[in-house]
C-alpha positions as CSV (number, residue, x, y, z in Angstrom):
1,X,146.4,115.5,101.4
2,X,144.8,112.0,100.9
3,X,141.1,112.0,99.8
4,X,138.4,110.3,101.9
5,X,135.5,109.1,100.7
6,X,132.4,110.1,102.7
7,X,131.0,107.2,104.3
8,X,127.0,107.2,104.6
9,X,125.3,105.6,107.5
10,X,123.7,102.0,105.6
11,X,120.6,100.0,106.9
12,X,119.6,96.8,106.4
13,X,116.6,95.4,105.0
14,X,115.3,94.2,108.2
15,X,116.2,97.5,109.7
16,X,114.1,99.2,106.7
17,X,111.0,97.1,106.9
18,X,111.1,97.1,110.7
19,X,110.9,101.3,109.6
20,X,107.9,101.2,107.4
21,X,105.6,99.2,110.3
22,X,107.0,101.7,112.8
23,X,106.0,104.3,110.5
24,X,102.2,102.8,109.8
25,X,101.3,102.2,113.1
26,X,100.4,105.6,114.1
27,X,98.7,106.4,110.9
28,X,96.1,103.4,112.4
29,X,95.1,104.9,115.8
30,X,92.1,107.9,116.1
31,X,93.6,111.4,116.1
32,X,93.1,111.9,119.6
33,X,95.7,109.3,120.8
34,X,98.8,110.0,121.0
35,X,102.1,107.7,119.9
36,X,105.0,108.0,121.9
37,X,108.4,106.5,120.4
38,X,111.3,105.9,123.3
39,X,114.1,108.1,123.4
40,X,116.1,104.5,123.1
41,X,115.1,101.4,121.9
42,X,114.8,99.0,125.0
43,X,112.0,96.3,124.0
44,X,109.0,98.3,123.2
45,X,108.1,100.4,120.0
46,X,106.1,102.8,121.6
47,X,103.6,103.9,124.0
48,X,100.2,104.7,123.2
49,X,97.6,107.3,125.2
50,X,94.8,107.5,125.2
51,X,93.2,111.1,125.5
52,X,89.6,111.2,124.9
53,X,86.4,112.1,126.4
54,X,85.9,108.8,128.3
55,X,86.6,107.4,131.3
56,X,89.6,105.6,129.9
57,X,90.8,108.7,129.1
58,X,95.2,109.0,130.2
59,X,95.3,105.3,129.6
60,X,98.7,104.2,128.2
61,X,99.5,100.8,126.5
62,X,102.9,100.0,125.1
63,X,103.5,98.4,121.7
64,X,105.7,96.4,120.3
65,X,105.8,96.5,116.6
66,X,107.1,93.7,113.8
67,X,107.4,94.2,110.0
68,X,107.6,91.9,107.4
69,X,107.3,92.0,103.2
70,X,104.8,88.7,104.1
71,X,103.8,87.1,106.8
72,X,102.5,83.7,106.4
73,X,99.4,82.9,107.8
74,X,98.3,79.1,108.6
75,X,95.4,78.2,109.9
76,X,93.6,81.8,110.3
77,X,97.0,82.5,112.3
78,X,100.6,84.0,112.1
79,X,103.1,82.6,114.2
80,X,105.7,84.6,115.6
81,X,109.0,83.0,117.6
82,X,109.8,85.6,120.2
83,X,112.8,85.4,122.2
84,X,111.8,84.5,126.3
85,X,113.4,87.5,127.4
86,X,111.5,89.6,125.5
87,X,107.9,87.9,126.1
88,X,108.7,88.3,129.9
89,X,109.3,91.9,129.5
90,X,106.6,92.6,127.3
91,X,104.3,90.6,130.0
92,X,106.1,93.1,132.8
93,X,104.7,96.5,134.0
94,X,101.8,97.9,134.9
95,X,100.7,98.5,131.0
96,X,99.7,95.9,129.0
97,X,101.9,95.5,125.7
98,X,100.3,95.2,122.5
99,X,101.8,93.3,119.6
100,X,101.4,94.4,116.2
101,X,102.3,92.3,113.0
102,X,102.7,94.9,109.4
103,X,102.9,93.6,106.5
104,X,104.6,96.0,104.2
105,X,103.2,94.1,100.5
106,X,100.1,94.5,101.5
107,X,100.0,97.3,103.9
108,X,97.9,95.6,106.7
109,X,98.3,94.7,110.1
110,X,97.1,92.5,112.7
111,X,97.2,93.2,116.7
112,X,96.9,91.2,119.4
113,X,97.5,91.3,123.3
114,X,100.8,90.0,124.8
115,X,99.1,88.8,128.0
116,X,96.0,87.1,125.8
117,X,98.8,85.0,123.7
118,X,100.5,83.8,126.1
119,X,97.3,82.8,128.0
120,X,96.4,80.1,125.5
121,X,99.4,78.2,126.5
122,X,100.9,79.8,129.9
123,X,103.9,76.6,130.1
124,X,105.7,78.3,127.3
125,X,106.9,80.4,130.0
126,X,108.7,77.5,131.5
127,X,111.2,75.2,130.2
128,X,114.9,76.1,128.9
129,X,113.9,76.9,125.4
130,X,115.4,80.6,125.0
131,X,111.8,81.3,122.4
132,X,108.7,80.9,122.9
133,X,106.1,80.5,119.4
134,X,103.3,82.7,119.9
């Protein structure tokens, strides 16, 4: 009989980072909300909702999540190239989709609305370009 060697499942470091910001964003929202990975991966991170004594109360907001050992700020800003496809379907829906940049070197994060991005500069919607620079 020959012998096999057992072959592990391997990630990537992309696929590890992207782990360690999927992993710190829950730790970052009150104890009363509740983070809801997908069953399968399909554009979004997460859903968030919202269950506290408030009107708001059962309000849900998705989020998508990107991880990198540094992001490079310039100006007071990160810039992040999204693919189109992705922008429109974060933009889709009734919930609005929250981005969230981690920074795994210095354990922070910043946030941002999808919809409040891309109202700065609304065009980038337009045009053949398959990215959009948000």
């Amino acid at each position: 009989m020959e012998s096999r060697e057992k072959v592990m499942p391997k990630q990537n470091e992309a696929q590890n980072i992207g782990r360690l910001g999927e992993r710190w964003f829950p730790q970052q929202l009150p104890a009363n909300w509740i983070f809801q990975p997908p069953h399968e991966d399909i554009g979004i991170d997460g859903v968030v909702v919202i269950c506290e004594d408030s009107p708001s109360n059962g309000l849900e907001f998705r989020v998508q999540i990107k991880s990198s050992e540094e992001w490079k700020i310039h100006q007071e800003s990160i810039l992040l190239r999204v693919k189109k496809d992705n922008l429109n379907y974060w933009l889709a829906g009734f919930n609005p989709t929250l981005v969230v940049l981690y920074d795994t070197s210095k354990n922070i994060g910043w946030y941002s609305w999808v919809n409040q991005l891309i109202a700065e500069d609304i065009s980038a919607l337009k045009g053949k370009s398959k990215t959009v620079l948000l």
